[in-house]
C-alpha positions in Angstrom: 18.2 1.5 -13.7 15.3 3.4 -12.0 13.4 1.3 -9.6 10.0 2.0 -11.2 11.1 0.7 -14.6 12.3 -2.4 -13.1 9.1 -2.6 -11.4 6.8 -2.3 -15.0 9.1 -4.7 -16.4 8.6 -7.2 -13.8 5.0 -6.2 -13.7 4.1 -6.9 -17.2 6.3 -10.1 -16.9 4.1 -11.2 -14.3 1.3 -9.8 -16.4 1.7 -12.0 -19.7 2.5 -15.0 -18.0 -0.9 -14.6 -15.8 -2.5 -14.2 -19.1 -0.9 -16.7 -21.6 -0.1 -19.7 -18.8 -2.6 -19.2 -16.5 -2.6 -18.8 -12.5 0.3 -21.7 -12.4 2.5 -20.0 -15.2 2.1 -16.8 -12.9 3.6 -18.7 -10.0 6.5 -20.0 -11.9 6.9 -16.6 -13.0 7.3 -14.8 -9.7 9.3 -17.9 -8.0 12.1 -17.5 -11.3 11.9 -13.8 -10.5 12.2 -14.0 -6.9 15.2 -16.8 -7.5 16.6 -14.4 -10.4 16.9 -11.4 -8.2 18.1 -13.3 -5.4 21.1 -14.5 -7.5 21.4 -11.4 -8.9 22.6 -9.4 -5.2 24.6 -12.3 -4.5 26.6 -12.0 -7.2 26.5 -8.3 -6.6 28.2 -9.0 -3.1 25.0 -7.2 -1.5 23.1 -10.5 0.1 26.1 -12.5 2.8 24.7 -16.0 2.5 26.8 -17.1 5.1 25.1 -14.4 7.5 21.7 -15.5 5.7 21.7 -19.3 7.1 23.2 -17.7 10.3 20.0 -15.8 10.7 17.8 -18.8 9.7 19.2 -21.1 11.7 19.2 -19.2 14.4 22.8 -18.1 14.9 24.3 -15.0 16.3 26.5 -13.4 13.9 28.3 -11.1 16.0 29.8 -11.8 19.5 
């Protein structure tokens, strides 16, 4: 899918929910987005949680 189609779509996702619920419903909007797409490259073997924690808790990952 092209990037700026997934971009309208998210945009006017974020769009009616600014408009039907409000600033709050916008924010629960673009947190299930953000936890959406996050699932969605994990499950797509393109995000390495293990190397994500590494890197937040401060870890080397490489020796």
């Amino acid at each position: 899918m092209n990037p700026t189609l997934i971009g309208l779509a998210v945009a006017a996702v974020l769009g009616w929910a600014a408009l039907d619920h409000g600033f709050g419903g916008f924010l629960l909007m673009a947190l299930f987005l953000a936890v959406g797409a996050l699932a969605g490259r994990v499950l797509e073997g393109r995000l390495d949680l293990r190397g994500l924690r590494d890197a937040l808790t401060g870890r080397r990952s490489s020796s």
